[in-house]
N, CA, C and O atoms as a GROMACS GRO file, in nm:
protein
  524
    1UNK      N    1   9.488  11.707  13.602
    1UNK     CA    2   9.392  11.801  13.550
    1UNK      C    3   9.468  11.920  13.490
    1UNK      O    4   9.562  11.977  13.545
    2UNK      N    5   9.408  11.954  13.356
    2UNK     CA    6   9.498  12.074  13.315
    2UNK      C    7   9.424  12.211  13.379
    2UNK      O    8   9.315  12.214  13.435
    3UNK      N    9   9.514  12.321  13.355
    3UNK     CA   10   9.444  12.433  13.402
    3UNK      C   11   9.331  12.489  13.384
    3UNK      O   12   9.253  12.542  13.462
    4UNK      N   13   9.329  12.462  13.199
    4UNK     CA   14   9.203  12.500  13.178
    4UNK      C   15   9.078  12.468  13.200
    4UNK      O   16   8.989  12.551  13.181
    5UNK      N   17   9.047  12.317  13.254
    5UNK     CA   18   9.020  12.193  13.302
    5UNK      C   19   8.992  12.270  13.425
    5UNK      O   20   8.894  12.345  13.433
    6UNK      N   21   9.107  12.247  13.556
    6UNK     CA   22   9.079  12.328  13.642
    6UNK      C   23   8.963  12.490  13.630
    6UNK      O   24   8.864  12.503  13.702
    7UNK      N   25   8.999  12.575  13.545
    7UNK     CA   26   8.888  12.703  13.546
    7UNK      C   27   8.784  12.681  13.522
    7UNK      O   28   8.685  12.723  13.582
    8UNK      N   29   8.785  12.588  13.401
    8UNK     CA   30   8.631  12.547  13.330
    8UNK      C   31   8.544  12.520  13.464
    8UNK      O   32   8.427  12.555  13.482
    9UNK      N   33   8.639  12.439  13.566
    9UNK     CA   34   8.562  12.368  13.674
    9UNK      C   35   8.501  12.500  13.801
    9UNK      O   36   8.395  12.501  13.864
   10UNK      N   37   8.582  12.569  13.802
   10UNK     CA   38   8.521  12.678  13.920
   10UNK      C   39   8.473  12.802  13.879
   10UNK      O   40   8.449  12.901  13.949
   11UNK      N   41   8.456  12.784  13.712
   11UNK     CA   42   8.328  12.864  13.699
   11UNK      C   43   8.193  12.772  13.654
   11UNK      O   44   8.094  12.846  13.651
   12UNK      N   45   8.173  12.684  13.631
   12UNK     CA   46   8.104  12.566  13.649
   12UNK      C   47   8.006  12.569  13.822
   12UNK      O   48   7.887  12.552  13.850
   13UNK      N   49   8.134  12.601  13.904
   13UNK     CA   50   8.096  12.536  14.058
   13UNK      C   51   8.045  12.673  14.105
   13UNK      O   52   8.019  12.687  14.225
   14UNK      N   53   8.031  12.765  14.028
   14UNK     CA   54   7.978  12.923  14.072
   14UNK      C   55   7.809  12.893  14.039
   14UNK      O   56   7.731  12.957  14.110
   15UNK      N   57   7.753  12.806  13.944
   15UNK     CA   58   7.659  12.810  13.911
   15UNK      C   59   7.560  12.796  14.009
   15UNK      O   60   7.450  12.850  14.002
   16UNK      N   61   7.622  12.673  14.161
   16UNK     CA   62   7.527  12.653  14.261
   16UNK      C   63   7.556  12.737  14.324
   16UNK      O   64   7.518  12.704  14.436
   17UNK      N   65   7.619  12.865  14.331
   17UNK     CA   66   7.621  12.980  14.414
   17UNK      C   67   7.551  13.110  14.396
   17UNK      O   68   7.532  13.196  14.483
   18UNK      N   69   7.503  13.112  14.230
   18UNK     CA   70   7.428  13.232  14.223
   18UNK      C   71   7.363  13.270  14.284
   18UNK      O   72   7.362  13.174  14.362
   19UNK      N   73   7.244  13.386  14.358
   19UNK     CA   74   7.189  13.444  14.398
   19UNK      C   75   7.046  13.491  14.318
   19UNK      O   76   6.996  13.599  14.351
   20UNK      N   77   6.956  13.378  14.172
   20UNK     CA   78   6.915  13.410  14.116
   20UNK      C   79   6.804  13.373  14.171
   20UNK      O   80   6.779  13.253  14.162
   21UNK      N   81   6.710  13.457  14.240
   21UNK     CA   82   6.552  13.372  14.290
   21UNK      C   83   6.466  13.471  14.209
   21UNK      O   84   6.353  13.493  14.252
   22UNK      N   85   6.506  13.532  14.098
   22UNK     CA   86   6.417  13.617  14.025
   22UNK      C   87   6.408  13.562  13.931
   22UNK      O   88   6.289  13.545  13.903
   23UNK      N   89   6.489  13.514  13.846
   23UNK     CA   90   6.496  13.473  13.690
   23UNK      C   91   6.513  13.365  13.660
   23UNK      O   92   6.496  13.318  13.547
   24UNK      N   93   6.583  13.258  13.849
   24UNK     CA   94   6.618  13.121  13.787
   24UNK      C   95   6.763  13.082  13.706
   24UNK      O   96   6.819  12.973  13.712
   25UNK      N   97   6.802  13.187  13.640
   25UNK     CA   98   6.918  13.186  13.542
   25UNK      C   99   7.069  13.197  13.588
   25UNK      O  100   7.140  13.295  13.564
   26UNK      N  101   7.111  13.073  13.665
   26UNK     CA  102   7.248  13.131  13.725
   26UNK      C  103   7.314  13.088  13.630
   26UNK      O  104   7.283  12.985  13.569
   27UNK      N  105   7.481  13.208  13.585
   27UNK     CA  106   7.573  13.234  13.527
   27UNK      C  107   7.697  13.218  13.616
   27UNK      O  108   7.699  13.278  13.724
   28UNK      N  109   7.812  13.134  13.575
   28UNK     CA  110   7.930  13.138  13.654
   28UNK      C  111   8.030  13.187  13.580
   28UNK      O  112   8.011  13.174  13.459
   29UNK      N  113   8.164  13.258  13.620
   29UNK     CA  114   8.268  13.239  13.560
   29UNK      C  115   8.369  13.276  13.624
   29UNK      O  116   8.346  13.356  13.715
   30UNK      N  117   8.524  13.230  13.600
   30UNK     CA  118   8.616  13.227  13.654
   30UNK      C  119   8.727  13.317  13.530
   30UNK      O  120   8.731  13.312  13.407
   31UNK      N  121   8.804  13.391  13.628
   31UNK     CA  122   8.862  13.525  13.589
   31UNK      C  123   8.988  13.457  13.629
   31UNK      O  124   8.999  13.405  13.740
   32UNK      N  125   9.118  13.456  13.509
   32UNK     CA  126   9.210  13.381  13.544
   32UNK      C  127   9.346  13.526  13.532
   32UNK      O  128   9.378  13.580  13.426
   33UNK      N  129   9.390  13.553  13.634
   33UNK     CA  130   9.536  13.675  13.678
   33UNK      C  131   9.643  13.609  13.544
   33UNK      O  132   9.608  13.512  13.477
   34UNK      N  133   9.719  13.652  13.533
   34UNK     CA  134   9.863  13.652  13.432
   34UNK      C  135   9.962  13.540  13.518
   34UNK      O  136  10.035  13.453  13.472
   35UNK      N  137   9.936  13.574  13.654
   35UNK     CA  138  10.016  13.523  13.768
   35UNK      C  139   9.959  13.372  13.794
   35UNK      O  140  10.045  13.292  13.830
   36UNK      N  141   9.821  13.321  13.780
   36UNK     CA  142   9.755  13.196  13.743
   36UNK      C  143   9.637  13.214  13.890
   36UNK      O  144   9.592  13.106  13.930
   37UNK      N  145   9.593  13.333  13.961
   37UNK     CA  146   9.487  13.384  14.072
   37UNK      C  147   9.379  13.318  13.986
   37UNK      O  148   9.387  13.317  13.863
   38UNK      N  149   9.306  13.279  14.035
   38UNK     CA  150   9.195  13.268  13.960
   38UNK      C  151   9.058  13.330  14.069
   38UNK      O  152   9.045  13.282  14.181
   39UNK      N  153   9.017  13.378  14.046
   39UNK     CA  154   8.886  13.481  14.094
   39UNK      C  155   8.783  13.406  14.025
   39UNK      O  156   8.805  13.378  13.907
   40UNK      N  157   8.647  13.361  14.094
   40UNK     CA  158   8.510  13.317  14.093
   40UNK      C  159   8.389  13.446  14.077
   40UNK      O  160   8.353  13.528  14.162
   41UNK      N  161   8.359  13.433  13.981
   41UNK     CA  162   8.226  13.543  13.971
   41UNK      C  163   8.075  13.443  13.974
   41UNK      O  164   8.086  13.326  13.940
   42UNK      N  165   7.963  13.488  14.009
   42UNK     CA  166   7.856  13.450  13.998
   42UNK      C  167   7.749  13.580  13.965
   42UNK      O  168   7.760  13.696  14.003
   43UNK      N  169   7.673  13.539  13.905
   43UNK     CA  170   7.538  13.676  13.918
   43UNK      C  171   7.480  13.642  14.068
   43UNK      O  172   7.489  13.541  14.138
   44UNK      N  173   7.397  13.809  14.094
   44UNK     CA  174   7.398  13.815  14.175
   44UNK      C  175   7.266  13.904  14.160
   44UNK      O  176   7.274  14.019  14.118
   45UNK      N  177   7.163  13.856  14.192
   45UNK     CA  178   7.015  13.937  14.189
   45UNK      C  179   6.935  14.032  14.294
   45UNK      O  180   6.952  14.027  14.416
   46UNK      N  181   6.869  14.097  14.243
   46UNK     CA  182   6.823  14.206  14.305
   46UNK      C  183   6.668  14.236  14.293
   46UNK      O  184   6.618  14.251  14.182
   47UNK      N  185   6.603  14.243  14.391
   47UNK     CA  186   6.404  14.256  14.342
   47UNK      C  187   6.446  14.387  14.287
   47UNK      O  188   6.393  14.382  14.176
   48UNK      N  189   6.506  14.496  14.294
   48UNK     CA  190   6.528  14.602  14.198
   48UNK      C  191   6.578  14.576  14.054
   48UNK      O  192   6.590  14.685  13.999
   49UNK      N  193   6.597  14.517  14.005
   49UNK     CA  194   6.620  14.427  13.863
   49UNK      C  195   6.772  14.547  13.833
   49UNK      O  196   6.866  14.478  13.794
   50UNK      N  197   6.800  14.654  13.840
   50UNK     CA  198   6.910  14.698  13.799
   50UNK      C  199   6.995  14.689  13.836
   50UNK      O  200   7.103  14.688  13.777
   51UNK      N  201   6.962  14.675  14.003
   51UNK     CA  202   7.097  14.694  14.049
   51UNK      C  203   7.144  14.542  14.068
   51UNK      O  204   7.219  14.522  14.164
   52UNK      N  205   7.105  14.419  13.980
   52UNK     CA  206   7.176  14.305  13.988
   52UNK      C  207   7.311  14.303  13.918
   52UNK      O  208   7.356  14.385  13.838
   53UNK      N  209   7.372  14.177  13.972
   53UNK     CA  210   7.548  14.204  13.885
   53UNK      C  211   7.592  14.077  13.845
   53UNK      O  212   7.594  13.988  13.929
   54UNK      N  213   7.629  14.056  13.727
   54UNK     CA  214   7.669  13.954  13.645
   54UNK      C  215   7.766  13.839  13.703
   54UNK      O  216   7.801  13.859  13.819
   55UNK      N  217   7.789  13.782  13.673
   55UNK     CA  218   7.895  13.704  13.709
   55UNK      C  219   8.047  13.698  13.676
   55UNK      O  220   8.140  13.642  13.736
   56UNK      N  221   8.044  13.779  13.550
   56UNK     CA  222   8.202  13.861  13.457
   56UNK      C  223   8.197  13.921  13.561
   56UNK      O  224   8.247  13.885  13.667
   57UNK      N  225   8.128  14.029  13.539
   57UNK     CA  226   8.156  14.161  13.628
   57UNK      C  227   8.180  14.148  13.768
   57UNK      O  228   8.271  14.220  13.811
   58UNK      N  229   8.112  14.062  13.862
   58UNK     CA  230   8.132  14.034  14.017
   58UNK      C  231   8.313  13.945  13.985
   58UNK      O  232   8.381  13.989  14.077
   59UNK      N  233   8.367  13.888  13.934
   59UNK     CA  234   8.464  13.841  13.901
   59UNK      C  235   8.610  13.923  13.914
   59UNK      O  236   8.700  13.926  13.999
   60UNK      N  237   8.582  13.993  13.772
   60UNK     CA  238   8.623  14.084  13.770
   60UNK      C  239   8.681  14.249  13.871
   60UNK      O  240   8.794  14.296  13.883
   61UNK      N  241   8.526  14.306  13.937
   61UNK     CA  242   8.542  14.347  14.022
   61UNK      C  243   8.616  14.316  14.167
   61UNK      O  244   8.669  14.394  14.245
   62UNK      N  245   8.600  14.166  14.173
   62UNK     CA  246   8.646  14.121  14.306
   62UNK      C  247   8.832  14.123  14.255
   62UNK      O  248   8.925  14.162  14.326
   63UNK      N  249   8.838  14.088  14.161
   63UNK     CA  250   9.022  14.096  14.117
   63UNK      C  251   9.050  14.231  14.137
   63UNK      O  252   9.147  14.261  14.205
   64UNK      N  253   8.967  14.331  14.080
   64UNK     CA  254   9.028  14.469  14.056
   64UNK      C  255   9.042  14.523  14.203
   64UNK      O  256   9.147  14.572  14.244
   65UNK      N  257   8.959  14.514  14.258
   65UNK     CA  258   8.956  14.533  14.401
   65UNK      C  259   9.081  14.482  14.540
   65UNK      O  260   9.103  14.515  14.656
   66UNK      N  261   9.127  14.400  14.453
   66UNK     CA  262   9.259  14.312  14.522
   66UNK      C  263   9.345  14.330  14.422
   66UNK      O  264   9.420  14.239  14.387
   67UNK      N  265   9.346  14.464  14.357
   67UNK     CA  266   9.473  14.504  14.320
   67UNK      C  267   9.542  14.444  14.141
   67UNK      O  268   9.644  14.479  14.082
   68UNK      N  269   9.438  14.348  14.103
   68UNK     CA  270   9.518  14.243  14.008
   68UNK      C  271   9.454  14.365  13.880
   68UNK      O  272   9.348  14.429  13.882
   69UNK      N  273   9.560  14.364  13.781
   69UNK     CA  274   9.509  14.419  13.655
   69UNK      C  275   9.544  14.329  13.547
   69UNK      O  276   9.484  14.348  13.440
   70UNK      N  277   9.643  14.219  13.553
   70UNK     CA  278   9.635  14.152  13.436
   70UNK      C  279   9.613  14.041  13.434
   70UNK      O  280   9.662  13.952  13.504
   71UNK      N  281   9.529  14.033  13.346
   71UNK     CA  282   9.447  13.882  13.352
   71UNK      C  283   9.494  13.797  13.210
   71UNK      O  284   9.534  13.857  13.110
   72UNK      N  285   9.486  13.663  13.216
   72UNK     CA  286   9.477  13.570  13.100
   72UNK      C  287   9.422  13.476  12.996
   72UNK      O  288   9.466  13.405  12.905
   73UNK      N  289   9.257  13.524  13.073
   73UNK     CA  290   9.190  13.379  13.031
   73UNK      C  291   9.086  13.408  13.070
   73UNK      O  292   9.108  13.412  13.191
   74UNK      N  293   8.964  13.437  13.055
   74UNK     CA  294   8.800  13.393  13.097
   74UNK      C  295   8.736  13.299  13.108
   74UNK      O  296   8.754  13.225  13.012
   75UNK      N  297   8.650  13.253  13.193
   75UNK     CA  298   8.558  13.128  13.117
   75UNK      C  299   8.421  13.209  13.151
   75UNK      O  300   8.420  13.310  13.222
   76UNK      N  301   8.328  13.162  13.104
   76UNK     CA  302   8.176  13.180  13.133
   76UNK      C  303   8.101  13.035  13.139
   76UNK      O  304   8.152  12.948  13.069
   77UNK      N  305   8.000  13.005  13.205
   77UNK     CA  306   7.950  12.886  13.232
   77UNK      C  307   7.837  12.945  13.253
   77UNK      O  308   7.813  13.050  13.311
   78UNK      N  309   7.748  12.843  13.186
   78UNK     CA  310   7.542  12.885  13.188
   78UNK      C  311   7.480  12.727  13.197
   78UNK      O  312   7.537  12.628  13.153
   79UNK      N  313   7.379  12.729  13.249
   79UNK     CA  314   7.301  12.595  13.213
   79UNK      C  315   7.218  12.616  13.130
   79UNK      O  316   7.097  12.626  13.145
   80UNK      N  317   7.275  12.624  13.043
   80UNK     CA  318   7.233  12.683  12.847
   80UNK      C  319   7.255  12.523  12.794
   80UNK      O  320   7.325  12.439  12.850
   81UNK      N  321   7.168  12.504  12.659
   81UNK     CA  322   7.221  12.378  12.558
   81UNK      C  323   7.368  12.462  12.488
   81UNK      O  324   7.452  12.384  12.442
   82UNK      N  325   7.393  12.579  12.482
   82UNK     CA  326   7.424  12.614  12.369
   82UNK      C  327   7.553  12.687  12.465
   82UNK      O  328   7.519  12.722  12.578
   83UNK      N  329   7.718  12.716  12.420
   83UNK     CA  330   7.791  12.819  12.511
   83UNK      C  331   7.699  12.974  12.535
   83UNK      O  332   7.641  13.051  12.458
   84UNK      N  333   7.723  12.966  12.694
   84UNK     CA  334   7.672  13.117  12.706
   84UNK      C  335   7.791  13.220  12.661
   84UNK      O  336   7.911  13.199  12.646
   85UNK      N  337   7.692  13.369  12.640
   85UNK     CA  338   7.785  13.465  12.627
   85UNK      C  339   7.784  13.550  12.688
   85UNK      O  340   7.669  13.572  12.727
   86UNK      N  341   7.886  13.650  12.741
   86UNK     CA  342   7.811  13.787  12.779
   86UNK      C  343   7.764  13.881  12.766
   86UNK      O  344   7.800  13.953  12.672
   87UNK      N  345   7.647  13.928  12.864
   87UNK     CA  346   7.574  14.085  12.826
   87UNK      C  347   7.673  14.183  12.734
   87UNK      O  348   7.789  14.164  12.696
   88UNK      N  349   7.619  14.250  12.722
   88UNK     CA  350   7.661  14.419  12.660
   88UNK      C  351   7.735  14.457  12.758
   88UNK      O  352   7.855  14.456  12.729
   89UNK      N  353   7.712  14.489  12.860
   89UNK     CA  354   7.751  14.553  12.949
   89UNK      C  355   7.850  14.497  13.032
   89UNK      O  356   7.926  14.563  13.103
   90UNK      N  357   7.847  14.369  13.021
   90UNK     CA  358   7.969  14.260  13.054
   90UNK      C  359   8.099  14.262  12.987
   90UNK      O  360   8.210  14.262  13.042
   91UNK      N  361   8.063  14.265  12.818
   91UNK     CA  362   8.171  14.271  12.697
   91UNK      C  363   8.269  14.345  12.754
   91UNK      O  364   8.383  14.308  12.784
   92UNK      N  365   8.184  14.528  12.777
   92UNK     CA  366   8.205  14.670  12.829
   92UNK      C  367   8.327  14.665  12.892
   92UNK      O  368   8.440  14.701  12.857
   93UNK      N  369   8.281  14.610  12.997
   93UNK     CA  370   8.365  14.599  13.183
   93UNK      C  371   8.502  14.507  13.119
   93UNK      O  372   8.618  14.532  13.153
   94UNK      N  373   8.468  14.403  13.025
   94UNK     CA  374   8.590  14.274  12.971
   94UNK      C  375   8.673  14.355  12.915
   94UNK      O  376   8.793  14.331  12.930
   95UNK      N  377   8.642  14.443  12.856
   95UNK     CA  378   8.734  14.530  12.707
   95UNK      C  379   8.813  14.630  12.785
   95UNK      O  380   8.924  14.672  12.750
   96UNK      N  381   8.729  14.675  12.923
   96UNK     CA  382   8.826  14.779  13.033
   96UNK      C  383   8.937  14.715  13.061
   96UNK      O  384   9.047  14.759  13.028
   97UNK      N  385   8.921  14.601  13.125
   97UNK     CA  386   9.041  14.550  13.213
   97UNK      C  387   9.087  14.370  13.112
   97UNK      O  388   9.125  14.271  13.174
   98UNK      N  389   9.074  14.372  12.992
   98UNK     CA  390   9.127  14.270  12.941
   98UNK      C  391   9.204  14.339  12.804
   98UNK      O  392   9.194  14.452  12.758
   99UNK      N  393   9.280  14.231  12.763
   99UNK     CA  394   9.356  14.243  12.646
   99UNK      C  395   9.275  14.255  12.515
   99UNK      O  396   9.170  14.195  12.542
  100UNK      N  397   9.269  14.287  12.423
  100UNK     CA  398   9.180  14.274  12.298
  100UNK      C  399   9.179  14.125  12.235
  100UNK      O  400   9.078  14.076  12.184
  101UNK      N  401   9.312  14.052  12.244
  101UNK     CA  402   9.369  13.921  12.205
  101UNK      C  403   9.349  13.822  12.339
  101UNK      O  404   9.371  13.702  12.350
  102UNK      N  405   9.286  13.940  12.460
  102UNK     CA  406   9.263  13.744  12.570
  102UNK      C  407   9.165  13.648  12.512
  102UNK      O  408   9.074  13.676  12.433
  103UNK      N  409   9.198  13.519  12.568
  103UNK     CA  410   9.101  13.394  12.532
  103UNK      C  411   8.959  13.405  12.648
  103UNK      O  412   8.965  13.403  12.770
  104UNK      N  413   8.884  13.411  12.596
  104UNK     CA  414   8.721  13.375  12.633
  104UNK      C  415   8.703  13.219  12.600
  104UNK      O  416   8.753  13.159  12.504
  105UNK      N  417   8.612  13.161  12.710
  105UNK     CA  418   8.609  13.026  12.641
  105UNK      C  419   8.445  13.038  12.726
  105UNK      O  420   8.441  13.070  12.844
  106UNK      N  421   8.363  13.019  12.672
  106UNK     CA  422   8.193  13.010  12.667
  106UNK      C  423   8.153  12.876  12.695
  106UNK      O  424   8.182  12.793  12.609
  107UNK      N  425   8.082  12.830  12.816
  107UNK     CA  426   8.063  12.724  12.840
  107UNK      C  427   7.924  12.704  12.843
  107UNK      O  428   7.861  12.802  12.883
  108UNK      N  429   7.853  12.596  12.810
  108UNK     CA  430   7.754  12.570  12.814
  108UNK      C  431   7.710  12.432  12.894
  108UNK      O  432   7.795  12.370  12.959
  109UNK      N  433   7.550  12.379  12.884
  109UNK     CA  434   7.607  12.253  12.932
  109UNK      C  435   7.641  12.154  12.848
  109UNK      O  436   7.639  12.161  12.725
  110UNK      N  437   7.686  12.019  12.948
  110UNK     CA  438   7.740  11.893  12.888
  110UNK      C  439   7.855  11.929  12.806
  110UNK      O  440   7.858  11.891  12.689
  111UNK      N  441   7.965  12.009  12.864
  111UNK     CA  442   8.067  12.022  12.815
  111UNK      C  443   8.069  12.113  12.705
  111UNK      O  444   8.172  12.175  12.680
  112UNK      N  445   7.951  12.129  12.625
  112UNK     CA  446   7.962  12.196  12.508
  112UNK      C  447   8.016  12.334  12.507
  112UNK      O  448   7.939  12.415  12.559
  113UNK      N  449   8.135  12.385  12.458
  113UNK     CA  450   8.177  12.515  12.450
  113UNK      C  451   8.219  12.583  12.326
  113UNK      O  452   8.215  12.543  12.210
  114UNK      N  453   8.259  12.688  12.372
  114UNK     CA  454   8.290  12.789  12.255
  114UNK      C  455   8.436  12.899  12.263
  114UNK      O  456   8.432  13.005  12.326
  115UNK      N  457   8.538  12.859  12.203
  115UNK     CA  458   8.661  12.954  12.237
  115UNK      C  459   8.625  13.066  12.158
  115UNK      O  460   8.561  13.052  12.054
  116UNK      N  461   8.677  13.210  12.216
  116UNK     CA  462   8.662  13.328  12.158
  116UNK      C  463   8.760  13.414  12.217
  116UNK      O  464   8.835  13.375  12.306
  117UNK      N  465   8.763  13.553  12.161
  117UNK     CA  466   8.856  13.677  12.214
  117UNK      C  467   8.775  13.811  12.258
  117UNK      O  468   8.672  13.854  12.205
  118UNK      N  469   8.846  13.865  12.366
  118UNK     CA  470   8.782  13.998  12.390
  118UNK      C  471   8.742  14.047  12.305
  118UNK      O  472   8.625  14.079  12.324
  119UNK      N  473   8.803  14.091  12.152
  119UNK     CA  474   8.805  14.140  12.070
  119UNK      C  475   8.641  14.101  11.979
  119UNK      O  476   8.551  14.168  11.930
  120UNK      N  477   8.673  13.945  11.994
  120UNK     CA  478   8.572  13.918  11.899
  120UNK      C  479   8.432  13.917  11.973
  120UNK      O  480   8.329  13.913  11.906
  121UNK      N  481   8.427  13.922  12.133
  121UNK     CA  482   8.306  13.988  12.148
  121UNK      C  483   8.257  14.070  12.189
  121UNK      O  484   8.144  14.083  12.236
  122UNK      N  485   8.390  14.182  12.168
  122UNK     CA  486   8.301  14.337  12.122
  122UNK      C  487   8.378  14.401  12.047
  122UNK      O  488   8.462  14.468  12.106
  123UNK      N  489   8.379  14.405  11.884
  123UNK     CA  490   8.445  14.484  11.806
  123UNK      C  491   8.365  14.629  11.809
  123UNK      O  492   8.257  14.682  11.839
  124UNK      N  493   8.510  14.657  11.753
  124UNK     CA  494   8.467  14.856  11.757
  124UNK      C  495   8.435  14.903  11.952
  124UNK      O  496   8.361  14.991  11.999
  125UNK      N  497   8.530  14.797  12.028
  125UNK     CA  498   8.498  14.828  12.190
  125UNK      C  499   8.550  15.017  12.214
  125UNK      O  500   8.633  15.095  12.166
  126UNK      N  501   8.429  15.018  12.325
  126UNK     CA  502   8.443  15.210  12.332
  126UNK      C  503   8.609  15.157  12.480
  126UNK      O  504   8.606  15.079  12.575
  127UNK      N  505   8.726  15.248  12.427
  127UNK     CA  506   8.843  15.240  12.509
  127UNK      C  507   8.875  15.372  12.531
  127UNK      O  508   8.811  15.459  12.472
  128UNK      N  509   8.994  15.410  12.634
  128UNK     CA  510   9.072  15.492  12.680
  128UNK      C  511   9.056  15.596  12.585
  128UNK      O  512   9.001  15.705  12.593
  129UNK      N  513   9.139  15.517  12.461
  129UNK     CA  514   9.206  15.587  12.338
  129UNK      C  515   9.021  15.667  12.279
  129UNK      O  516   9.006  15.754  12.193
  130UNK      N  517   8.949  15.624  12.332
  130UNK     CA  518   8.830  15.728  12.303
  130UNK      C  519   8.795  15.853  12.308
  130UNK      O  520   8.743  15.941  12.240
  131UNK      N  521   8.866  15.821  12.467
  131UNK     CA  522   8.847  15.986  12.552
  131UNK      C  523   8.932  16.100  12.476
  131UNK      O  524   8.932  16.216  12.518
   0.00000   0.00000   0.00000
């Protein structure tokens, strides 16, 4: 199994873990370190509808939290016909702690996907160099 093979698969296997009894809509994805860590995100729902949390972002957070800042690789996984993508607010959190040039790869079902870059899904991202 190749690696990517491998990630595709455990953000795939996040999907029966979501926490979605509001919307139905579970999102998986797997957050891959520089070092080859790979971190599992799932959404994660809330009867308060705001304070729910994505599956990038729970990913993400769980790496940053254990210290990791450089990452290599995303996947996202939806039980979509079509590759899912992420929220706005997902892009946001990706463009903080990713490269402008990392690989995104958008999964949908029955294999169907979509390769992409931080960059390309959020140009003009609000950064550091803002402040």
């Amino acid at each position: 199994m190749t690696a990517k093979k491998e990630w595709q698969d455990v953000a795939v296997a996040a999907l029966d873990k979501a926490y979605v009894p509001y919307s139905h809509f579970p999102v998986g994805a797997c957050l891959v370190t520089k070092s080859g860590k790979l971190y599992q995100g799932l959404n994660i729902e809330n009867a308060s509808y705001g304070l729910s949390n994505c599956a990038e972002r729970t990913a993400i957070f769980k790496a940053v939290s254990e210290g990791e800042r450089e990452f290599q690789h995303l996947v996202v996984a939806g039980h979509t016909p079509e590759p899912i993508a992420p929220c706005g607010a997902c892009r946001q959190v990706i463009a903080e702690f990713c490269e402008p040039t990392m690989p995104v790869t958008l999964l949908g079902d029955d294999g169907v996907q979509f390769e992409t870059t931080v960059e390309k899904l959020l140009p003009y991202m609000f950064t550091d160099k803002d402040l």
